[in-house]
C-alpha positions in Angstrom: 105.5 97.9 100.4 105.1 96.1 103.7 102.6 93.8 101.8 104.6 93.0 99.1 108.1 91.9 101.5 105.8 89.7 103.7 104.3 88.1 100.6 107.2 87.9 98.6 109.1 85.5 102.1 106.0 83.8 102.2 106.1 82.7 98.7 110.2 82.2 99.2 110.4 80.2 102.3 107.0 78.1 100.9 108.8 77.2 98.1 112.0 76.2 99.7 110.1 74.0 102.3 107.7 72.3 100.4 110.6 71.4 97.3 112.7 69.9 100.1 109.1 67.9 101.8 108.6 67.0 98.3 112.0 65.4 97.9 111.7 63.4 100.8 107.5 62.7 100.8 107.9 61.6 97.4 110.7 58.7 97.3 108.5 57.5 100.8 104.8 57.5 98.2 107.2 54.8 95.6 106.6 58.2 93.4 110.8 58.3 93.1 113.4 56.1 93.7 114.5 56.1 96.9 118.6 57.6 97.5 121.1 57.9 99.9 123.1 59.9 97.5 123.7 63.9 98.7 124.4 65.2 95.1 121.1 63.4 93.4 119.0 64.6 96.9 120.1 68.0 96.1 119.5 68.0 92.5 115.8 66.1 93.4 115.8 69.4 95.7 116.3 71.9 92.9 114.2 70.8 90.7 111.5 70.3 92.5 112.1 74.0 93.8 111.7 74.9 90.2 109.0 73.0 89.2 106.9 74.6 92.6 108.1 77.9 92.0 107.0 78.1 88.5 104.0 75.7 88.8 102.2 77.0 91.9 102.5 80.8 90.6 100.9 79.6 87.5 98.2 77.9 89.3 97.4 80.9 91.4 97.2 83.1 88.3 94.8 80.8 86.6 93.0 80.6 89.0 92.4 84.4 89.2 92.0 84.7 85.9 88.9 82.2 86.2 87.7 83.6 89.2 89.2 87.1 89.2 87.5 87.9 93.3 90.6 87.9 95.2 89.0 88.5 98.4 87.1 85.5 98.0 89.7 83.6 97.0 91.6 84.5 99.9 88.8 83.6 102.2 89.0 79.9 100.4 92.3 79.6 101.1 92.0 80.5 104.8 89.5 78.2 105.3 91.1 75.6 103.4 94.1 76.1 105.9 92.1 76.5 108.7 90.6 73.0 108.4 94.2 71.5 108.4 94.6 72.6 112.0 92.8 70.2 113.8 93.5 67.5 111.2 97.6 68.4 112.4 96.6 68.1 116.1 95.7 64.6 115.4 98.5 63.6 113.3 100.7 65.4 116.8 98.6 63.2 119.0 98.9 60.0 116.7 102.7 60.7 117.1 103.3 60.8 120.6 101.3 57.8 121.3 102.0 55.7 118.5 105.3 56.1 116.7 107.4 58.4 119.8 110.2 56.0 120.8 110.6 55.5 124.5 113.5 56.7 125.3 112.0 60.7 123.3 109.1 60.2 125.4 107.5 63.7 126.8 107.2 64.4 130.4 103.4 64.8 131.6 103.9 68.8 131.8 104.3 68.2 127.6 101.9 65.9 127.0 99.3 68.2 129.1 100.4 71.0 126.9 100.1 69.2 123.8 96.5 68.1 124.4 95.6 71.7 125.2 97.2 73.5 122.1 95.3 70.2 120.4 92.0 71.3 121.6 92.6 74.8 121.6 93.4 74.5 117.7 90.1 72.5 117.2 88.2 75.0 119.1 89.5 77.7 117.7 88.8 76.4 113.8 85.4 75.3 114.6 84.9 78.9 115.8 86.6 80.4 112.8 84.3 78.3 110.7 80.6 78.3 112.2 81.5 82.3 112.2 82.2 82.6 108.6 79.4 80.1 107.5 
């Protein structure tokens, strides 16, 4: 039961997140017109919700129908997680130095912290990795 409530929010909150990122990521690609508009942002929202939480269901299904070794699968998707870790401590890194406005910017305390959760991450995901390889 337990197993079933903690996927179930997982699967709920993923969808809600990535049909709102999806709204905005894709108007930024030129994949949708750009909008100021609430009601058509909100729409854009919906239906991407939709289209994610029928689409990515289906996927996942497929895919287990194909390849019907869940464990494995799950291990895939770990590591396929796993390698976005470091790849995010970058993008974090890139942030502060590059696009951070002046007037945001961290104290040294923060940017210490930052650089060690950066490295810890990459450490940590290299570990993960050379130990499942």
């Amino acid at each position: 039961m337990g197993a079933f409530a903690t996927l179930y929010s997982t699967a709920f909150t993923a969808t809600a997140s990535n049909s709102r990122l999806m709204a905005d990521v894709l108007p930024l690609l030129g994949l949708l017109q750009s909008t100021d508009d609430e009601e058509t942002k909100a729409k854009r929202i919906k239906l991407i919700g939709v289209l994610i939480g029928v689409l990515l269901p289906l996927y996942g299904a497929g895919l287990y129908v194909v390849w019907p070794k869940p464990l494995t699968l799950i291990l895939i998707s770990g590591v396929g997680q796993a390698l976005l870790l470091p790849f995010l401590a970058v993008c974090a890194l890139y942030l502060r130095y590059k696009k951070l406005p002046a007037e945001l910017q961290p104290s040294g305390t923060w940017t210490l912290f930052l650089w060690i959760s950066a490295i810890a991450l990459t450490i940590a995901d290299g570990w993960n990795l050379l130990s499942r390889c």
